[in-house]
C-alpha positions in Angstrom: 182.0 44.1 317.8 178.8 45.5 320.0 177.7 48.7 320.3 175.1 49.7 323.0 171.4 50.6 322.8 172.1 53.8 325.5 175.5 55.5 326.2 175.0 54.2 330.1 175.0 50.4 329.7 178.6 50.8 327.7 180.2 50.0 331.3 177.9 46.9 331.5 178.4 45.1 328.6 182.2 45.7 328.6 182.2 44.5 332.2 180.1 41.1 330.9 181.8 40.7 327.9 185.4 41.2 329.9 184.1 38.2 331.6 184.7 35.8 328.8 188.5 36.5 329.2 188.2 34.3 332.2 187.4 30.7 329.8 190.1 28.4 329.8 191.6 26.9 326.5 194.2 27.4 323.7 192.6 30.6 321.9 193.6 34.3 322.4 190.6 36.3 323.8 191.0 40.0 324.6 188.2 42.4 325.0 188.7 46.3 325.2 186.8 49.4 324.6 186.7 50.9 321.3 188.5 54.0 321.9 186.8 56.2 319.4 189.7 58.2 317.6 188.6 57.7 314.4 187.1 60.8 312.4 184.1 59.2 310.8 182.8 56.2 312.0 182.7 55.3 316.4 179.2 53.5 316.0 180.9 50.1 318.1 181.6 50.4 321.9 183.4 46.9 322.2 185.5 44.7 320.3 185.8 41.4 321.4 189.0 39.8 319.4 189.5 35.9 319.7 191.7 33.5 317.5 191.1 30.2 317.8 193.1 26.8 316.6 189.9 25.4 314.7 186.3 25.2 314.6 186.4 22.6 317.2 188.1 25.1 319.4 185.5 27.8 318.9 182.9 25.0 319.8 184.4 24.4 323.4 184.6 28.4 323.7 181.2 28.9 322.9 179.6 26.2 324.7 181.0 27.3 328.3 178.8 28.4 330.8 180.5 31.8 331.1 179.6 32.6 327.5 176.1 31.6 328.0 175.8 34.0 331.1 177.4 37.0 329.0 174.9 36.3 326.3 172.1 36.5 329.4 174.1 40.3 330.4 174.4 41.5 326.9 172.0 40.7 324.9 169.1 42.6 326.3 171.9 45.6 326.3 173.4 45.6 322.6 171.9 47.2 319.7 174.4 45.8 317.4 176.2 42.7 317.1 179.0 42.1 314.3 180.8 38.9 314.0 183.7 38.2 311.6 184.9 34.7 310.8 188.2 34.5 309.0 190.6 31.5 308.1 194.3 32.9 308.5 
């Protein structure tokens, strides 16, 4: 989950983030706008939601050069980053 710095890079870090969609393997990846309709807390922007086989699934995912280029886009833009790791 990411949340922006400013309102105005919102567009930007969905659009680099929507480019991890695009890494080839046997996960699920999806990455959409947090559409705000809760009445109390909105603070994240984007949810990036992956489920992967195993760890060594994660490991190929994360060592692609398209994640390394989104961490280049996004980084400088995010003011939060939340990771969850669960075992289904």
């Amino acid at each position: 989950m990411f949340s922006a710095k400013r309102p105005e890079n919102i567009d930007t870090i969905y659009a680099g983030l929507k480019n991890l969609e695009n890494i080839k393997g046997n996960w699920l990846l999806r990455v959409t706008k947090n559409e705000k309709l809760d009445q109390i807390a909105n603070d994240i922007d984007v949810v990036v939601y992956g489920e992967f086989p195993d760890k060594n699934a994660l490991m190929q995912y994360k060592s692609n050069k398209i994640y390394q280029d989104t961490i280049e886009i996004v980084r400088p833009l995010r003011d939060q980053r939340i990771a969850v790791d669960v075992t289904a």
